[in-house]
C-alpha positions as CSV (number, residue, x, y, z in Angstrom):
1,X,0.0,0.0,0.0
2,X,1.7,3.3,-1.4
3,X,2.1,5.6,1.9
4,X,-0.8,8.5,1.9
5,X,2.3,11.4,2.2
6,X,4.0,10.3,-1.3
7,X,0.2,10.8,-2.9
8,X,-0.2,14.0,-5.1
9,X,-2.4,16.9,-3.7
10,X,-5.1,17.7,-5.5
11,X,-4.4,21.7,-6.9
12,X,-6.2,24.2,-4.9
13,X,-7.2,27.5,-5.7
14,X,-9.5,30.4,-4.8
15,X,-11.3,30.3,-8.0
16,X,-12.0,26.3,-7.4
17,X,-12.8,26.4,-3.8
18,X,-14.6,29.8,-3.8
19,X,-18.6,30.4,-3.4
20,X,-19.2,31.7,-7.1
21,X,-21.0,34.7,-5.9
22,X,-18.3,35.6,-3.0
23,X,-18.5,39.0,-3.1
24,X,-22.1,39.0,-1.4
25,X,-21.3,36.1,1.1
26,X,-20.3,36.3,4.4
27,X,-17.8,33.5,4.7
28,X,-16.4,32.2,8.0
29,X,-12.9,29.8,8.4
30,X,-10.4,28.8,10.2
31,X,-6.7,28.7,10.0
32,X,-3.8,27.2,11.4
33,X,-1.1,29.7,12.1
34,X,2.1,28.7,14.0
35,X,2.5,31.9,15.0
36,X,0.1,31.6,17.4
37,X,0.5,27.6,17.7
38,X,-3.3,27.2,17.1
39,X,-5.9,27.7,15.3
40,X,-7.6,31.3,14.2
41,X,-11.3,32.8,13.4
42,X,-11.0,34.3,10.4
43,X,-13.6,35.9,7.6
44,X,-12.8,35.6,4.0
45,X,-12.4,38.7,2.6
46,X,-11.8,38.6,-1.3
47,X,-8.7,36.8,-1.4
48,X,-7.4,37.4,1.9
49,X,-8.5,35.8,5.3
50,X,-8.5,38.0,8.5
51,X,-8.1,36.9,11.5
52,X,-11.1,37.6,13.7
53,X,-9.7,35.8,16.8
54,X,-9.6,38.9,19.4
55,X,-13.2,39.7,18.7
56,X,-14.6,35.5,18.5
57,X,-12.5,33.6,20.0
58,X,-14.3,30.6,18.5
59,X,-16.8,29.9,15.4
60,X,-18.4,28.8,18.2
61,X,-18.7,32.2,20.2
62,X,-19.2,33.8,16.6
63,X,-22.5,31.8,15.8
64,X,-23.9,33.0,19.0
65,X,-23.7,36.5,17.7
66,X,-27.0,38.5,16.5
67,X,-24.3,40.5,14.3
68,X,-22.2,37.7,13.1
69,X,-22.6,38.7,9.8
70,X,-21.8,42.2,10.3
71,X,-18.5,40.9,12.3
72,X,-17.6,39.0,9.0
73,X,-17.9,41.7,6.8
74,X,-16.9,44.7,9.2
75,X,-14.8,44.2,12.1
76,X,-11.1,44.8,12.6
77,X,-8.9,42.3,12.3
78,X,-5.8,41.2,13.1
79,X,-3.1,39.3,10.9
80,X,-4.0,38.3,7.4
81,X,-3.0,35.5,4.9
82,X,-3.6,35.0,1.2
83,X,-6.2,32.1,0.3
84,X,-3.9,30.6,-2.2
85,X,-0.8,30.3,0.1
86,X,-3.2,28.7,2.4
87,X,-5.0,26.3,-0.2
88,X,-0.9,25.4,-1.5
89,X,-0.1,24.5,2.0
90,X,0.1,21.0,3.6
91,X,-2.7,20.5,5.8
92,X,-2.2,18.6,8.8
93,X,1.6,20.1,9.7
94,X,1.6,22.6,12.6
95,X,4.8,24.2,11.2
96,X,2.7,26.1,8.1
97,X,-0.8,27.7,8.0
98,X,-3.4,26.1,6.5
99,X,-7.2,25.6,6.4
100,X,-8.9,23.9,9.4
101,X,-12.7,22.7,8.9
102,X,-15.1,25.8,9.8
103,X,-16.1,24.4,13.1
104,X,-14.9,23.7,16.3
105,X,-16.5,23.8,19.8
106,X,-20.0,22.6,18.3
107,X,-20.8,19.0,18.6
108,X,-20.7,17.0,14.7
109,X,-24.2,15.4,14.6
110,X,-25.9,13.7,11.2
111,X,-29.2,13.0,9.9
112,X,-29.2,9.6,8.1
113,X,-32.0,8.4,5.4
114,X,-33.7,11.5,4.6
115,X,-33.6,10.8,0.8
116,X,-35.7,7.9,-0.3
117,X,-33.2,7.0,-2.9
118,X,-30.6,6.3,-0.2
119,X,-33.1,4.9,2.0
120,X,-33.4,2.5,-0.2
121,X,-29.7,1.7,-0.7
122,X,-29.5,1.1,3.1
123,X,-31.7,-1.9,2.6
124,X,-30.0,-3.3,0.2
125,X,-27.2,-3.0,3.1
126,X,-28.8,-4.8,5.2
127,X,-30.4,-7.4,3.2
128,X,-26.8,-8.0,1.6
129,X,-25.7,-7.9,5.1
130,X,-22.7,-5.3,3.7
131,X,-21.8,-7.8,0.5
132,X,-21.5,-6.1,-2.7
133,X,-21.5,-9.0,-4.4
134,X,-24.9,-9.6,-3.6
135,X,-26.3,-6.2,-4.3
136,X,-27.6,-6.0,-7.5
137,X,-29.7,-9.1,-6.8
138,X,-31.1,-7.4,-3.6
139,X,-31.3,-4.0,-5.2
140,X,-33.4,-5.5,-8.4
141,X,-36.0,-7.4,-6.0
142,X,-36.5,-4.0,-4.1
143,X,-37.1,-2.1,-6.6
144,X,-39.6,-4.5,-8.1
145,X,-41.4,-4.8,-4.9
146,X,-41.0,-1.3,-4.2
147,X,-41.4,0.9,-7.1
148,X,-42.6,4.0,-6.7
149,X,-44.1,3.8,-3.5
150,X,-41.9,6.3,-1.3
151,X,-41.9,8.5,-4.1
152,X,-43.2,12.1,-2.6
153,X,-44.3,10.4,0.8
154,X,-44.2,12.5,3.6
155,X,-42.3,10.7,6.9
156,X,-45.4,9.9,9.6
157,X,-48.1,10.6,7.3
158,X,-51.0,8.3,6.5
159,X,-49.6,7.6,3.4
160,X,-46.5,6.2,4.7
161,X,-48.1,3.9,7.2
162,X,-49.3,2.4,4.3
163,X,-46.5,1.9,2.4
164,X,-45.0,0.7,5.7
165,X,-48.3,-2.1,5.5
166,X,-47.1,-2.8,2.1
167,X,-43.4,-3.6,2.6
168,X,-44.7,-5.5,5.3
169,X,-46.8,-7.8,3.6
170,X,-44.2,-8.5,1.2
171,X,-41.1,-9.1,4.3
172,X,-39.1,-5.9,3.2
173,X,-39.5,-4.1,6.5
174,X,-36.2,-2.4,8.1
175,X,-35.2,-0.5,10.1
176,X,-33.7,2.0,7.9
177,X,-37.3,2.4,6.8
178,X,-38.6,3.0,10.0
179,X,-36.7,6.1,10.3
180,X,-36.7,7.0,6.7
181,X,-40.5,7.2,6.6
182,X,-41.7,7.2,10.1
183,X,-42.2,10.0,12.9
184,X,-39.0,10.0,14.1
185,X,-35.6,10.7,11.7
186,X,-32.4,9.0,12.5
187,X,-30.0,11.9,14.0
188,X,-26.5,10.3,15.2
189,X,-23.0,12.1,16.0
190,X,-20.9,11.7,13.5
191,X,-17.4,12.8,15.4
192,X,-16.2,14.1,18.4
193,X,-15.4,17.6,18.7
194,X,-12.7,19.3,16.7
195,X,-11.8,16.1,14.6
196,X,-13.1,17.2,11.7
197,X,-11.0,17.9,8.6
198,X,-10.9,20.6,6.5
199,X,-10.6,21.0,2.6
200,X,-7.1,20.4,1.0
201,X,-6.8,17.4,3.9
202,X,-7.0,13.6,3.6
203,X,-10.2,11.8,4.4
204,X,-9.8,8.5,6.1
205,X,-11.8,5.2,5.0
206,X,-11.1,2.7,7.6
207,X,-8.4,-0.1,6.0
208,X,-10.7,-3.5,6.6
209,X,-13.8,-1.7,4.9
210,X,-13.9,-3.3,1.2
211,X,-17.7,-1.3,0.2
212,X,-17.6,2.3,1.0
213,X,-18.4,5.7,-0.5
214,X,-18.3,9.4,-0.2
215,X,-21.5,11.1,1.3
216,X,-21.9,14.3,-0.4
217,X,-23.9,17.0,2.1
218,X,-25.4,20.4,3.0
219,X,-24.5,21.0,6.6
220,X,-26.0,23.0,8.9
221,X,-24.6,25.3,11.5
222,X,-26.5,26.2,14.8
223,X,-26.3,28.2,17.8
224,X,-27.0,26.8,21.0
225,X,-30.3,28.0,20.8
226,X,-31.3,26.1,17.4
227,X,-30.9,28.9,15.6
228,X,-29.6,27.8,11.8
229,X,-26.3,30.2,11.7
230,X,-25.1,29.3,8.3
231,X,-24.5,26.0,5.9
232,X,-21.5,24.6,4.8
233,X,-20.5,21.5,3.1
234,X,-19.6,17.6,4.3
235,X,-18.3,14.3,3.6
236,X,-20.2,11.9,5.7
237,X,-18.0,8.5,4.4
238,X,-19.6,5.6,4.3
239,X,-18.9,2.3,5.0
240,X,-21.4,-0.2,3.5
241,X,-20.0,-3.4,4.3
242,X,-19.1,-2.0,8.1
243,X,-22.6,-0.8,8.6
244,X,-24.6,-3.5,6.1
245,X,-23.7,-5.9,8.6
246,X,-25.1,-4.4,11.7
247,X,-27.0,-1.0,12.5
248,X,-24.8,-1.5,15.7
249,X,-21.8,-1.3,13.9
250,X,-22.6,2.4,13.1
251,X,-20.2,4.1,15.5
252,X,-17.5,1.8,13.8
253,X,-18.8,2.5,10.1
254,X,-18.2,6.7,11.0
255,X,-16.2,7.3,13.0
256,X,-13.0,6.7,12.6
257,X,-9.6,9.2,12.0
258,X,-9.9,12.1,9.0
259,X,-13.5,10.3,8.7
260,X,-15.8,13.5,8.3
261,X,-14.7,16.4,7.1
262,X,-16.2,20.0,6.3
263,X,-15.7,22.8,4.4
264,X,-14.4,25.2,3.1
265,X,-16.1,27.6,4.5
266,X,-19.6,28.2,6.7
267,X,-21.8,31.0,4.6
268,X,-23.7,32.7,7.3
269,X,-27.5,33.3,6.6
270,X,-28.3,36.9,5.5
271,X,-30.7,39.1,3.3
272,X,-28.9,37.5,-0.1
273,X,-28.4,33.7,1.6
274,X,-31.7,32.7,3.3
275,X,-33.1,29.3,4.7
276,X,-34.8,29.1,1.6
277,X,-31.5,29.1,-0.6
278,X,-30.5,26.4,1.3
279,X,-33.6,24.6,0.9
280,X,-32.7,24.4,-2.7
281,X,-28.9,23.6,-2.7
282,X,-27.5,21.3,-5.4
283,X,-24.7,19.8,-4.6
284,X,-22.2,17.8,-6.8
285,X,-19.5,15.4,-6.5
286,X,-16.9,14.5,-8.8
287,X,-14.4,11.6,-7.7
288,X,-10.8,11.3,-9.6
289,X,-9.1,7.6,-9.2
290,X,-5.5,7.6,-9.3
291,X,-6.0,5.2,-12.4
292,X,-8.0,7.6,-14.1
293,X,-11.7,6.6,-13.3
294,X,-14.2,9.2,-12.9
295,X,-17.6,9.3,-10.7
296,X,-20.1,11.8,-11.2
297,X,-23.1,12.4,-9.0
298,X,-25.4,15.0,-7.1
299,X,-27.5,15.5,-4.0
300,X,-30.5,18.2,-4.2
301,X,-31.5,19.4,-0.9
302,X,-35.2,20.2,-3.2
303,X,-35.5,16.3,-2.6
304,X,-35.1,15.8,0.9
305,X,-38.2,14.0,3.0
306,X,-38.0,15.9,5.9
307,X,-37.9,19.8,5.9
308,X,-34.5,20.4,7.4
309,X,-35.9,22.5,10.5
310,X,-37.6,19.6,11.0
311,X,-34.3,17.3,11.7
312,X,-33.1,20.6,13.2
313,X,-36.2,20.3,15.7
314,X,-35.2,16.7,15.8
315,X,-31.6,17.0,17.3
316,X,-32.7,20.1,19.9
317,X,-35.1,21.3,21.7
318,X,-36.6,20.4,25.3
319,X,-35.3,16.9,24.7
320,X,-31.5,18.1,24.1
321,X,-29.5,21.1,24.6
322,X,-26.1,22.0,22.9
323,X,-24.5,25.0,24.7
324,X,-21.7,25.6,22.1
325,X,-23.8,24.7,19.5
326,X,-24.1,21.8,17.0
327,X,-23.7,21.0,13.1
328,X,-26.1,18.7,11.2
329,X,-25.4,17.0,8.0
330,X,-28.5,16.8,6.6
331,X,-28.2,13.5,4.7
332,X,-27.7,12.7,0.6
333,X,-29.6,11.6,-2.5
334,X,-26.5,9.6,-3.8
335,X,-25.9,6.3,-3.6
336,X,-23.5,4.8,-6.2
337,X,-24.0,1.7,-7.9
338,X,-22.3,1.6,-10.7
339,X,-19.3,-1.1,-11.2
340,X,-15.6,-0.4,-10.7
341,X,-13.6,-2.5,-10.7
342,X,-16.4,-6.1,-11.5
343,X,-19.7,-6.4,-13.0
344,X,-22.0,-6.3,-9.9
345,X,-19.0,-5.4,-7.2
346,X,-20.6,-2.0,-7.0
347,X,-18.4,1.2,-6.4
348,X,-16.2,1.5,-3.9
349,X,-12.9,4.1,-3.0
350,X,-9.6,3.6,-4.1
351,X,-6.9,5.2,-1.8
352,X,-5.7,8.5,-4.1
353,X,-9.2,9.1,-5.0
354,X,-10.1,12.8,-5.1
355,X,-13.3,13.6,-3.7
356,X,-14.4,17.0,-4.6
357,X,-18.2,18.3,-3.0
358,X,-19.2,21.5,-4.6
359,X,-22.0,23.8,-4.4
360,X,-22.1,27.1,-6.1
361,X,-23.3,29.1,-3.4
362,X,-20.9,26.9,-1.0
363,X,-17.9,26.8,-2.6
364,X,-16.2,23.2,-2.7
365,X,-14.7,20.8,-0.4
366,X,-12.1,18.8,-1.7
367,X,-10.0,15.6,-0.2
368,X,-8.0,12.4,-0.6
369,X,-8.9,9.2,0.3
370,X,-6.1,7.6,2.6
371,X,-6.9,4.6,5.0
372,X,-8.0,5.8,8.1
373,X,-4.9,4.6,9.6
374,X,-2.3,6.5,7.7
375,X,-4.3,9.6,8.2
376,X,-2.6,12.3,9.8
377,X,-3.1,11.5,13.7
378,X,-5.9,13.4,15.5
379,X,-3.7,15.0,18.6
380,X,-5.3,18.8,18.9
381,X,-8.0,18.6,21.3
382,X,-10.0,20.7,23.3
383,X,-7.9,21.2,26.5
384,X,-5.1,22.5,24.0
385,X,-7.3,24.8,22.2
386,X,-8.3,26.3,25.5
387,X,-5.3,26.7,26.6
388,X,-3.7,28.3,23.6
389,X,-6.6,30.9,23.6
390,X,-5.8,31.4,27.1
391,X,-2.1,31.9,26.5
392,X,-2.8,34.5,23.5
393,X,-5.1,36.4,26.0
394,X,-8.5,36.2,24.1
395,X,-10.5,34.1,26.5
């Protein structure tokens, strides 16, 4: 296995990570800067990023702010970097700057099966008990049974208890089901705290996992008070054959090292970038193989089951609290099935794939697949980051 660190980088620049209407958007990152041996606030700003440490000290703190966006656009800052220095840099070294993942003190939760299309590829999981060799067999009996049936259902409405009666009588109840059609959505964490990656990094697919994919989807950012902040975009990687053979298995299937990351950056909601615009997000994905492959797809948020203040509602409220505030992916319409590497093997990563998630109001989020256990370690937690705000006098 070819070591992740001799791998080419995929070539970064503003123009390929930027929002395309970046002028009007207020844009939110973070930065690694050895200078101050951590990481730093920062608003994008054209070209430039400015740090916005001394006035948030975290995104966190920033999302809690009626005037965030005015912060972002406005406020004084204090040292700057250029965006393509950043986007050249190694991610992962402490010795150079480079882009962190837009998030930090909030806690990484996920919303699984709120797209009938990948509800029904998490069936075919489970009936294949995570064998790909076995899928298209599964997936052709489901659809014949299936149809058209969850097409435009709403979860917990009449009409879904009877397409629940209906996979019933024919033995294709699931569990995935239950929660892709019924009251209550599936809402997980994804990762601890702070060990997300950022785009420009490695993403990590866990080394015994021989049936896994990239997740392509709209995050959410909210305040401690459920307030949607701002979106951004995520890589929720999946590993079928892990979680095909056991819902249980789920902690195992996502989260492992570089597993999840986010980026670039987190668009705050304003007057030009409302709940509605991302209520309507398309999102892309385009993965490059070493070997010259290509895979195409897209996610559109104008498909999802549940509105996404409903999974919002779903993850806080009386129920739950988040006092630093929480991200939610919101789940994906794309499920791969085409063939890589042997008719009916399915798709699965190869390490050196490039995985690039791209929205044109979100900018993109690229990455390269390593295993899981080459990825740069995850050592930077929160006790340092406290402690290096506290040293540079911001806290």
């Amino acid at each position: 296995m070819e070591p992740a660190a001799a791998r080419p980088r995929p070539l970064l620049t503003p123009g390929s990570v930027l929002p395309e209407d970046a002028g009007r958007a207020a844009l939110v990152a973070r930065v690694h800067d050895p200078e101050a041996d951590g990481p730093c606030v920062a608003a994008v700003r054209g070209e430039h990023l400015v740090d916005l440490t001394a006035v948030a000290p975290t995104v966190s703190d920033l999302m809690e702010r009626d005037d965030a966006a005015a912060v972002v656009r406005e406020a004084d800052g204090g040292r700057t970097w250029r965006l393509e220095e950043l986007l050249r840099a190694p991610a992962g070294r402490r010795d150079v700057p480079h882009l962190l993942a837009p998030v930090d003190l909030q806690v990484i939760k996920a919303a699984g099966v709120t797209f009938a299309r990948s509800l029904l590829e998490r069936v075919i999981e489970e009936r294949t008990g995570g064998d790909p060799a076995r899928a298209a067999r599964v997936r052709a009996r489901v659809g014949e049974v299936i149809g058209g049936a969850l097409d435009g259902v709403r979860p917990g409405s009449p009409e879904a208890e009877r397409a629940r009666e209906l996979l019933v009588a024919e033995g294709l109840w699931s569990q995935y089901l239950e929660v892709g059609i019924g009251p209550d959505p599936e809402v997980f964490t994804k990762a601890p705290v702070l060990s997300a990656v950022g785009t420009g990094a490695d993403i990590g697919v866990l080394g015994a996992s021989v049936w896994n994919n990239p997740e392509p989807e709209a995050v959410l950012v909210v305040d401690s008070r459920g307030r949607v902040r701002g979106a951004t975009l995520g890589n929720d990687v999946n590993l079928r054959d892990i979680e095909g053979r056991s819902a249980l298995l789920l902690s195992r299937a996502k989260d492992n090292n570089a597993s999840c990351a986010i980026g670039p950056f987190v668009r705050l909601l304003d007057d030009g970038f409302g709940l509605d615009a991302v209520r309507t997000l398309d999102i892309e994905l385009r993965v490059d193989g070493p070997d010259g492959y290509v895979l195409r797809g897209s996610s559109s948020l104008r498909e999802i089951s549940r509105d996404v203040l409903d999974l919002v509602a779903a993850t806080h409220g009386p129920h739950h609290q988040y006092p630093d505030g929480f991200v939610l992916f919101t789940g994906t319409l794309f499920a791969p099935t085409e063939d890589r590497h042997t008719p009916g093997g399915g798709f699965t990563h190869e390490y050196g794939d490039v995985v690039r998630i791209s929205s044109p109001r979100l900018g993109a989020l690229v990455n390269t697949v390593v295993p899981s256990e080459q990825a740069p370690p995850w050592t930077y937690g929160v006790r340092e980051l406290m402690r290096g705000l506290a040293r540079r006098g911001v806290l």
